[in-house]
C-alpha positions as CSV (number, residue, x, y, z in Angstrom):
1,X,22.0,51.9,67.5
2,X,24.4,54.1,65.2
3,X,27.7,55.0,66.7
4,X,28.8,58.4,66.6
5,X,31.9,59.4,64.1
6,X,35.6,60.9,65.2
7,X,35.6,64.1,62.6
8,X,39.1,64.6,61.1
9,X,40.3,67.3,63.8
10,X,38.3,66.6,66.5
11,X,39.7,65.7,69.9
12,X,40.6,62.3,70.3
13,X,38.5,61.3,73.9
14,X,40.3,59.5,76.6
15,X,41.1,59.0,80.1
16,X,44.5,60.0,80.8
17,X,45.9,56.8,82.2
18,X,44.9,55.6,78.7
19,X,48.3,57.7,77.4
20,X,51.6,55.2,78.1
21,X,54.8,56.8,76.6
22,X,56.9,54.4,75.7
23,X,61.1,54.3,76.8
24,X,62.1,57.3,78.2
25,X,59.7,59.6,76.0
26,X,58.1,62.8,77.6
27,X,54.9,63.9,76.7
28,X,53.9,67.7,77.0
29,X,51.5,70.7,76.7
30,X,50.9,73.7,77.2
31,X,53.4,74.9,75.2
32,X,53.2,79.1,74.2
33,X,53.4,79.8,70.3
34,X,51.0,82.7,70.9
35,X,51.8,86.6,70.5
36,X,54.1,88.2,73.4
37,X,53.9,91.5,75.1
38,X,57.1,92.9,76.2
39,X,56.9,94.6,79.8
40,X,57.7,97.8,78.2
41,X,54.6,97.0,75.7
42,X,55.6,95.6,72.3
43,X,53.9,93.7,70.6
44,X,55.7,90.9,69.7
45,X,53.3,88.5,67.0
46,X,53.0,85.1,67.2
47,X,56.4,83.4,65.5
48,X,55.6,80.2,64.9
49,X,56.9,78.8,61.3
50,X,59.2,81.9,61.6
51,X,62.5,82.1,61.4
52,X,62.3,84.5,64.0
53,X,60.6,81.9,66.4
54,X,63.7,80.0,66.7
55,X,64.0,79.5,70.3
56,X,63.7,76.9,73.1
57,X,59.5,77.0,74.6
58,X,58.5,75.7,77.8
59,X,55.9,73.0,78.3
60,X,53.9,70.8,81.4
61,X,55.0,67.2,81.5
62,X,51.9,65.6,80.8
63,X,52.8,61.6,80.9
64,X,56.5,60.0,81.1
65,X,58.1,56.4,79.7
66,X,59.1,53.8,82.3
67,X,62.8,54.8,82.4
68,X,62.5,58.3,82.3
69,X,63.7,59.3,85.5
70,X,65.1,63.2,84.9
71,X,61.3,64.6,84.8
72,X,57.9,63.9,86.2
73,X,54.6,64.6,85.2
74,X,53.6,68.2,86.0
75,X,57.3,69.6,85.7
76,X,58.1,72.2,83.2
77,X,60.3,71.7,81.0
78,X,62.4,74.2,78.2
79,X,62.6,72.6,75.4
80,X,65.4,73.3,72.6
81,X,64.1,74.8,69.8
82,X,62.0,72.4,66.8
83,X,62.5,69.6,69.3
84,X,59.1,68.3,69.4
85,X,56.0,67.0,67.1
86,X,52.9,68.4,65.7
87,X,50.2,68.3,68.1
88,X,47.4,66.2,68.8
89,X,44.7,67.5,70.3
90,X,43.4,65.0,73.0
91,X,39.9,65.5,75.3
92,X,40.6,64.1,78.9
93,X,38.6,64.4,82.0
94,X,40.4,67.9,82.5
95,X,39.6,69.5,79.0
96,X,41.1,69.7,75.6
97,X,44.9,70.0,75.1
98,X,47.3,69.7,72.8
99,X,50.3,66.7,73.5
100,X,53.7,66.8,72.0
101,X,56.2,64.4,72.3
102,X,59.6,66.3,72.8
103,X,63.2,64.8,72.5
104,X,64.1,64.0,76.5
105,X,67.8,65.1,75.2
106,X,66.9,68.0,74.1
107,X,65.0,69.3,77.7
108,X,67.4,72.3,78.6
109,X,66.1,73.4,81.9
110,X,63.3,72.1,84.8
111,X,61.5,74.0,86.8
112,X,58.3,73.3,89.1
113,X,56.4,76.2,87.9
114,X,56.1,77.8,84.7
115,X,59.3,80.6,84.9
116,X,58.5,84.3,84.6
117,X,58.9,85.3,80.6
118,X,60.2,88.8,80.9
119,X,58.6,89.2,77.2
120,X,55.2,88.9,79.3
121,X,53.3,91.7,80.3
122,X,50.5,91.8,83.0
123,X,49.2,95.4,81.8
124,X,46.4,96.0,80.0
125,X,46.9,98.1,76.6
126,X,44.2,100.2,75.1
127,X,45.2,101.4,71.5
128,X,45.1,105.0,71.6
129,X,42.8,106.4,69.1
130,X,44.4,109.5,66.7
131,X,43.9,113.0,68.0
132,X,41.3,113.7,65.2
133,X,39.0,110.9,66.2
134,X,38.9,112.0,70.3
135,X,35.8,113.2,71.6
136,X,36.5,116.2,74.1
């Protein structure tokens, strides 16, 4: 029987009880380094590795330490900005995701739902095409 082989960037494949932070660490995903749309409809590109994407990002608490007592999974947390480690990606019984361990001194704000980011648009944005290329 041959056993099959982890490729380098594949998911690692586990149960989620399997994942124990240690201390008081706190284990996230979800976190948004994506593109934005303003409400008024700018574009804003993805910054991350920008100096323009210094800022704090929010993230689901995925697994807690023993003594961590401030969040819980399922929170979400804002994170000061850089705060946190590459990602892995880990395959649970809910899907891929990404985990990152951030710095539980570092957590700026709680909430139990991921806040409204007024740079977040709901509309839908069709690029107009120049006046020479319309069909009347």
């Amino acid at each position: 029987m041959t056993e099959a082989k982890k490729t380098a960037y594949s998911a690692h494949r586990l149960n989620k009880n399997q994942i124990r932070p240690l201390n008081n660490s706190v284990i996230v995903t979800d976190m948004v380094f994506d593109e934005r749309i303003t409400t008024g409809g700018i574009v804003l590109l993805s910054d991350n590795g920008k100096s323009t994407g210094i800022r704090p990002r929010w993230g689901q608490v995925y697994a807690v330490g023993p003594e961590q007592h401030d969040v819980s999974p399922g929170d979400w947390v804002c994170v000061a900005h850089g705060r946190w480690t590459r990602g892995i990606d880990v395959e649970d019984e809910s899907g891929t995701k990404t985990l990152r361990r951030v710095d539980p001194n570092d957590i700026m704000l709680i909430s139990d739902s991921l806040p409204q980011d007024d740079t977040f648009s709901s509309a839908i944005h069709v690029e107009a095409k120049p006046a020479h290329m319309q069909h009347t």
